[in-house]
N, C-alpha and C positions, 0 to 999 in steps of 0.2 A: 818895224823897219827892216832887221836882218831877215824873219820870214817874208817879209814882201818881198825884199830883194831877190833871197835864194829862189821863190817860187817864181820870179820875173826871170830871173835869170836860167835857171832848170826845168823848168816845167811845165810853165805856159806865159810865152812872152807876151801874150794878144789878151789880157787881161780887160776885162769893161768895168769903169770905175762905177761905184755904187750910186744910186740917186735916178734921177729924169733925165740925165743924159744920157748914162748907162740904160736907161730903160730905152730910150730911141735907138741906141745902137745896138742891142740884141735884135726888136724889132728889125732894126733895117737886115744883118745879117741873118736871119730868118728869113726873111721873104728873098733873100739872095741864094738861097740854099745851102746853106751852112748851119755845120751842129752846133751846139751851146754848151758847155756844162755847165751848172748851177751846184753850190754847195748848198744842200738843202738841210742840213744837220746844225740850224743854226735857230737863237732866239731871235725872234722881232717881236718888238714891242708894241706891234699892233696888230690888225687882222681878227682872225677866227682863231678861238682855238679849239683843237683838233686832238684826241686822244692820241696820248704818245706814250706806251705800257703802261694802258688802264689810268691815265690822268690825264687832265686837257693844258693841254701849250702852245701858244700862239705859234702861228706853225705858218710859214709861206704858202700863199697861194698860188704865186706866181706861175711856178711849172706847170700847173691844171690852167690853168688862165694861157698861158703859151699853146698849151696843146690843143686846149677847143676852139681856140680863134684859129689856128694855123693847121691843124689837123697833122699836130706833129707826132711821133711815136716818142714815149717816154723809155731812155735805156738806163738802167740803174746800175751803176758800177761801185765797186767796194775796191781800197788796197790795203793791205796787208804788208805788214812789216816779216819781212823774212832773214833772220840774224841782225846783224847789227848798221849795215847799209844797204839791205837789199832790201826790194819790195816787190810784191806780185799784183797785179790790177785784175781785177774781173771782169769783166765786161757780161751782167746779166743779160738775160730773155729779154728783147723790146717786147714792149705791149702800147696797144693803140688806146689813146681815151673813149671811155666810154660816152657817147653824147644823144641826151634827150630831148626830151624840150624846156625842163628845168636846168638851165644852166647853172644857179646856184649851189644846185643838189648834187650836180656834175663834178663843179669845181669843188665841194665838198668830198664828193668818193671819191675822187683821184687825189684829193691832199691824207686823206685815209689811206688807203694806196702808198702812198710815197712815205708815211710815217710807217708803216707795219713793213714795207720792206727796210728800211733802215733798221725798224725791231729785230728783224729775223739777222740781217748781217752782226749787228749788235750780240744779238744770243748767240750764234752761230761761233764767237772768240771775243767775247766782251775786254779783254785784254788789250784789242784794237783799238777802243774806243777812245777819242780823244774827246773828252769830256771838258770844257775849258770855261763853262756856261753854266747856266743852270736852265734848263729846256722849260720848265715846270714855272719859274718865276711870276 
């Protein structure tokens, strides 16, 4: 509740609540032309799982599933705590989904993709990490 607040309140008031409604409504803003962010750094308890430093962990599909139906550009962003209230955002390289005719195998590299870049942010000041989960479960 305090972090839902503070992030409601500081940092993104247009929050989309989790579930099938939440899913209609990314949907609809997507096809409105509007960007998303997705915390992809998270467990679910179902799906694929997907190598995440050399182990497999049920890992979201979702973002590969957004990008090859909409043919959206994936942007990977990391923030970083800098002293004791400051923080620095990155805004990585967009890259386009790769798409074949195996859209399974699609939606598999690109959720590869999106774990091996969270590795590298990860390795890159593992200090950042907020680990609150267990990814591997």
């Amino acid at each position: 509740p305090l972090m839902e607040y503070l992030r409601m309140k500081y940092i993104c008031p247009n929050q989309i609540v989790k579930g099938r409604t939440g899913g209609k409504e990314i949907i609809n803003k997507i096809k409105n032309g509007y960007s998303i962010a997705l915390m992809v750094d998270q467990r679910v308890s179902e799906g694929p799982r997907c190598a995440f430093f050399n182990k497999l962990a049920h890992t979201t599909t979702i973002p590969a599933q957004l990008a090859l139906k909409y043919n959206c550009k994936l942007v990977p962003i990391s923030i970083e705590r800098k002293g004791s209230i400051n923080f620095e955002m990155t805004v990585h390289e967009p890259y386009q989904a790769q798409k074949t005719e195996n859209s399974k195998q699609d939606t598999e590299n690109i959720t590869l993709k999106i774990n091996q870049n969270i590795e590298k942010m990860i390795v890159k000041n593992p200090t950042q990490w907020i680990w609150s989960h267990n990814r591997w479960k």
